[in-house]
C-alpha positions in Angstrom: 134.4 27.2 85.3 131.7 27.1 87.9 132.5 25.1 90.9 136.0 23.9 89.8 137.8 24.0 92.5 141.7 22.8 92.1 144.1 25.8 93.0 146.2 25.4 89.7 143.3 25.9 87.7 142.4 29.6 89.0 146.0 30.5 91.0 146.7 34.1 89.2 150.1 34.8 87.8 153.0 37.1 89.6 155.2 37.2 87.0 157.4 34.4 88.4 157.6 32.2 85.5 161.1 30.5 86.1 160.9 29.8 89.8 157.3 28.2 88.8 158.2 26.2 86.5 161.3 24.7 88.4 158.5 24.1 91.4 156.1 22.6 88.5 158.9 20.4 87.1 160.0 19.0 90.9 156.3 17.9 92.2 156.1 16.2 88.4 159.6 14.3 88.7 158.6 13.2 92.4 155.0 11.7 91.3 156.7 9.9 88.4 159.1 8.9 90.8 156.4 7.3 93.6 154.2 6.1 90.1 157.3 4.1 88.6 158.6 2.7 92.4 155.1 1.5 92.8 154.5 -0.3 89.5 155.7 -1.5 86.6 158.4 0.9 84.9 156.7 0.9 81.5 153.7 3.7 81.0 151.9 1.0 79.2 151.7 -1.2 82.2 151.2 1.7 84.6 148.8 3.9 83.9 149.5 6.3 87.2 152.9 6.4 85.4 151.7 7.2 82.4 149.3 9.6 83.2 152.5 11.7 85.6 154.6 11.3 81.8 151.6 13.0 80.1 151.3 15.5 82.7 155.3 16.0 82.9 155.5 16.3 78.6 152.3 18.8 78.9 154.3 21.3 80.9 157.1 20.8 78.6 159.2 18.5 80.8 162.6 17.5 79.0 163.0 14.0 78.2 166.1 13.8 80.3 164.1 14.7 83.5 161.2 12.4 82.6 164.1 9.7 82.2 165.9 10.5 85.0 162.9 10.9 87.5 162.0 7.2 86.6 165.5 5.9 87.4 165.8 7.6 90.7 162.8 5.2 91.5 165.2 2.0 91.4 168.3 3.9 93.0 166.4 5.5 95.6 164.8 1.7 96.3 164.7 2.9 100.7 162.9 6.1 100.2 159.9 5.5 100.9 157.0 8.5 99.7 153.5 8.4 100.9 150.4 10.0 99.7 149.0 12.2 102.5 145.8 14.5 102.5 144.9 17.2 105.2 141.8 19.0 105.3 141.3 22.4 107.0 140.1 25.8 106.9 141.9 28.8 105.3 141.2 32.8 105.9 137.6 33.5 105.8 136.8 30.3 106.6 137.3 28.7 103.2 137.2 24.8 103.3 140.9 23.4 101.9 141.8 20.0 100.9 146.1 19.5 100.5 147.6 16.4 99.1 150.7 15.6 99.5 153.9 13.3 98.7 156.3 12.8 101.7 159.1 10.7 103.0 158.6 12.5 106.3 154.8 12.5 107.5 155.8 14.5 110.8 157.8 17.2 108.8 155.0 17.7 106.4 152.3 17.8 109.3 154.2 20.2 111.0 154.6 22.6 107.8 151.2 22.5 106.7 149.9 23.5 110.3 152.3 26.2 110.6 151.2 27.9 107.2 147.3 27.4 108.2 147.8 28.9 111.5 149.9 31.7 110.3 147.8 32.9 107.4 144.5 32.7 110.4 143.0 29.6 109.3 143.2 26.2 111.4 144.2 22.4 110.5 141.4 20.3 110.9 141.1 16.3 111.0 140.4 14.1 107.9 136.9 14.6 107.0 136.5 17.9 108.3 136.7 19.9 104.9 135.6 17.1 102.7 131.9 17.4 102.9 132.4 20.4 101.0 133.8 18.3 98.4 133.0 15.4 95.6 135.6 13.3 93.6 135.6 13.3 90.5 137.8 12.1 87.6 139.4 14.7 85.1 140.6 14.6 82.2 142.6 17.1 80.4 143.2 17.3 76.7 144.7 20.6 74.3 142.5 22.2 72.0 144.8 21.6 69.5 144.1 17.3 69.2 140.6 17.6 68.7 137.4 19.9 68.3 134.8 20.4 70.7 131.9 18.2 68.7 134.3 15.2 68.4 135.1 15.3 71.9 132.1 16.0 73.3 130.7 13.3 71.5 133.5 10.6 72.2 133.5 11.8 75.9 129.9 10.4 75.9 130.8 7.2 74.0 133.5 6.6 76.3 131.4 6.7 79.9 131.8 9.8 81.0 129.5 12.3 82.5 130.4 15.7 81.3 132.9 17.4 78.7 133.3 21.4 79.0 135.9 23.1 76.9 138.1 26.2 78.3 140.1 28.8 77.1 142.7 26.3 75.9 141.8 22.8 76.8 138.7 20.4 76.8 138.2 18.9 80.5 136.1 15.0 80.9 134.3 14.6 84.1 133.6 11.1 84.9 133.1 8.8 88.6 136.5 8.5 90.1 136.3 4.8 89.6 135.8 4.7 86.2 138.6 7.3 84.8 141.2 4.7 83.6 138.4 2.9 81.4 137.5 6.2 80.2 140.7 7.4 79.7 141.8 3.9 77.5 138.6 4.3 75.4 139.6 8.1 74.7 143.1 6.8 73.7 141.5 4.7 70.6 141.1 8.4 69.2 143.2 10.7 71.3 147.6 10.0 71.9 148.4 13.2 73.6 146.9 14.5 77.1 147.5 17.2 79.1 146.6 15.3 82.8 144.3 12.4 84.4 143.5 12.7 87.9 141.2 12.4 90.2 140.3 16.2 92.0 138.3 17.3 94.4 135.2 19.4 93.4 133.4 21.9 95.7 129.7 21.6 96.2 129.4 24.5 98.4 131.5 27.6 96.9 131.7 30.4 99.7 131.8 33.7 98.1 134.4 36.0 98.7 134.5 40.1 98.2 137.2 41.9 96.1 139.1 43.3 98.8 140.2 39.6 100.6 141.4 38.5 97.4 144.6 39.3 98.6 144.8 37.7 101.8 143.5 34.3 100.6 145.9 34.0 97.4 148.9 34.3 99.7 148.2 31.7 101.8 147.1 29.4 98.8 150.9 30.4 97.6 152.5 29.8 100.6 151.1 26.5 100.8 152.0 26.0 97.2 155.3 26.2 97.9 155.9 23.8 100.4 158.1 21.0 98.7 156.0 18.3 99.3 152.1 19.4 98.4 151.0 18.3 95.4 147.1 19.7 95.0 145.6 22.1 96.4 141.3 22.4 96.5 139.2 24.9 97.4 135.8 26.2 97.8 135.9 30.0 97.7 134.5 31.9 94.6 135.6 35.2 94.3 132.6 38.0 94.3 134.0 40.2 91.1 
């Protein structure tokens, strides 16, 4: 999809299916973790909560680790995880925008530098990559609930701005501020989603040739692996 910019969307795949999945499942227990320690411990009083469960069930999460990632928010009560972004710029100069979830800013700082400078690209301050960026709220929802007319057409209904439909999933774009009323209105019609966030879009894509694929898919990987990132954005549109 033109312009979308979020890392999971467009990573490629290496064959390392297990050793993903464990990675996917750990970032997913930790936000449903931070979303039930924050709030109320019932999904239908929290909707970050609820929207981590849908997220967690949509990557075929067992119940057990759902269960037991909200638990560890009341037994874990003096860990304390923060939300942290850093902007910066990767190889060829491609704008990058990393969220996080720590319980240790300085150790997280210090990681995400190190992989920037390593891979040749350079930690900038808040604001720095952003311009290059709009949020915008995202919906995600299978194929299989619903067909594109209905959606489209209940997407509309519901306040939002835009509904595209992918290879296997229908995607809602709508303001960032208005994605939980959106999201309740889709519910009337709709019980099972595949995510509801709130990404960062590019607005200026930089294109890159063939032959620095390479170079920039490690480093997203690399930072992908660090425990406590989250999402990775991007602006760089490879030139097939």
């Amino acid at each position: 999809m033109a312009g979308h910019s979020h890392w999971a969307g467009i990573k490629h795949k290496k064959g390392k299916a297990d050793k993903q999945k464990s990675k996917i499942f750990s970032k997913l227990s930790r936000e449903i973790t931070v979303a039930a320690k924050l709030g109320d411990k019932s999904p239908d009083m929290n909707a970050r909560l609820r929207s981590a469960i849908q997220s967690a069930r949509s990557a075929n999460m067992p119940k057990e680790n759902i269960k037991r990632a909200i638990e560890k928010s009341q037994i874990n009560a003096d860990s304390n995880f923060e939300s942290m972004r850093y902007e910066g710029f990767g190889p060829n100069k491609i704008a990058v925008i990393v969220e996080t979830l720590t319980d240790n800013k300085n150790r997280t700082a210090s990681s995400i530098r190190t992989i920037f400078q390593k891979c040749g690209g350079s930690l900038g301050t808040l604001g720095s990559a952003a311009h290059n960026f709009q949020q915008v709220g995202v919906i995600k929802i299978d194929k299989s609930e619903i067909d594109y007319e209905k959606v489209f057409e209940l997407a509309i209904e519901s306040g939002a701005n835009e509904c595209l439909s992918n290879i296997d999933y229908h995607e809602i774009h709508c303001d960032k501020g208005e994605i939980y009323n959106v999201k309740k209105n889709l519910e009337k019609k709709i019980n099972n989603f595949i995510s509801t966030e709130i990404e960062w879009m590019s607005i200026n894509n930089v294109e890159i040739a063939k032959d620095q694929k390479e170079n920039i898919v490690d480093f997203l990987e690399i930072l992908e692996d660090n425990e406590d990132v989250q999402s990775i954005y991007t602006n760089f549109k490879f030139n097939e």
